[in-house]
C-alpha positions, -999 to 999 in steps of 0.1 A, spaced: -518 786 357 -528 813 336 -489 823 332 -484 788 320 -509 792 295 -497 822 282 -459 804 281 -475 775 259 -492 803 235 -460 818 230 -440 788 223 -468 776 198 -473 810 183 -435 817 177 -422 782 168 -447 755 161 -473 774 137 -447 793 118 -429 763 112 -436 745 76 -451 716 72 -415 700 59 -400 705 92 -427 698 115 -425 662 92 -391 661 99 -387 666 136 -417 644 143 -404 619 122 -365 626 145 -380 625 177 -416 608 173 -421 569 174 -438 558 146 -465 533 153 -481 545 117 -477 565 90 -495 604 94 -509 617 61 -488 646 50 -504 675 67 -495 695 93 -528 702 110 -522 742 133 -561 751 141 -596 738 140 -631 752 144 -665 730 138 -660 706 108 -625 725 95 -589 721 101 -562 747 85 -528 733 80 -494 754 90 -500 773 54 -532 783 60 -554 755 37 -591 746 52 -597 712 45 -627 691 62 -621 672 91 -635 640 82 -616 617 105 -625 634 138 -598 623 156 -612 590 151 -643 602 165 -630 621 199 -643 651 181 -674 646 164 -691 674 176 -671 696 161 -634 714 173 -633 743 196 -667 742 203 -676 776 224 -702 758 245 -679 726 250 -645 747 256 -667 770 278 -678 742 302 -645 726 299 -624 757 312 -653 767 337 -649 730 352 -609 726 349 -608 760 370 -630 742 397 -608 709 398 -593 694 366 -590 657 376 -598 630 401 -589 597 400 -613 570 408 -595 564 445 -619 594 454 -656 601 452 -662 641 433 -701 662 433 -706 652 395 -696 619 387 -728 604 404 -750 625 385 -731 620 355 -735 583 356 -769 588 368 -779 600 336 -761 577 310 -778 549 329 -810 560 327 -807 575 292 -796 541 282 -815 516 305 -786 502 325 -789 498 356 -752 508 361 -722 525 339 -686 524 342 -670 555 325 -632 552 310 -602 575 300 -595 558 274 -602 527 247 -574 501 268 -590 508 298 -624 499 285 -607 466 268 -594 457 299 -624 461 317 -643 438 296 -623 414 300 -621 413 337 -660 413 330 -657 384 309 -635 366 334 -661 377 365 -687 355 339 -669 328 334 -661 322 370 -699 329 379 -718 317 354 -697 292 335 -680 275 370 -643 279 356 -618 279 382 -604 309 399 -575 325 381 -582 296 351 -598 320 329 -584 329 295 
């Protein structure tokens, strides 16, 4: 793994970050879908509230990667816990039980008075979710027929 690493250092030392912004624009905009339209910065580091673009200009990072990164990026603490725990095991799926996510959601719950929490990857899965949640009420609550819920 730590090979790999190295690997991906090199590749994004030697091409990616000395690459100019013009080309970065141009082979993303080649090879990327476009679902919207990036402002025109090419973004290589980050550390707390800053981002550097490819030439070397700190701007703040007000957008956070809508929010993902609020606390900050590169954060020593976070990073250190991150690469502490991906050296341990990087990744279950829900199919299996692991020794922290119990005491994970233990906490949210009671930090936030729920009685139970259901953590997510990501912003669709939480959508979906909800609306399986939604349906589960109607069905209960509301007496709509099975599979009739909209």
């Amino acid at each position: 793994m730590i090979s790999t690493l190295r690997s991906i250092r090199r590749f994004s030392a030697s091409r990616s970050l000395a690459a100019t912004a013009e080309q970065i624009f141009a082979r993303e905009d080649k090879y990327g879908c476009h679902n919207y339209k990036p402002l025109p910065v090419a973004l290589a580091k980050g550390e707390g509230v800053f981002v550097w673009d490819v030439a070397g200009k700190r701007y703040y990072d007000f957008l956070a990667s809508y929010s993902a990164v609020n606390q900050g990026h590169c954060h020593p603490r976070i990073l250190a816990a991150t690469i502490k725990q991906m050296q341990q095991l990087t990744l279950t799926s829900r199919a299996f039980f692991n020794n922290v996510l119990g005491e994970y959601e233990e906490f949210l719950a009671k930090k936030f008075k729920y009685d139970k929490v259901l953590p997510m990857n990501t912003g669709v899965e939480a959508c979906e979710s909800a609306v399986k949640l939604a349906r589960r009420w109607a069905y209960d609550k509301k007496k709509v027929p099975e599979n009739k819920a909209k």
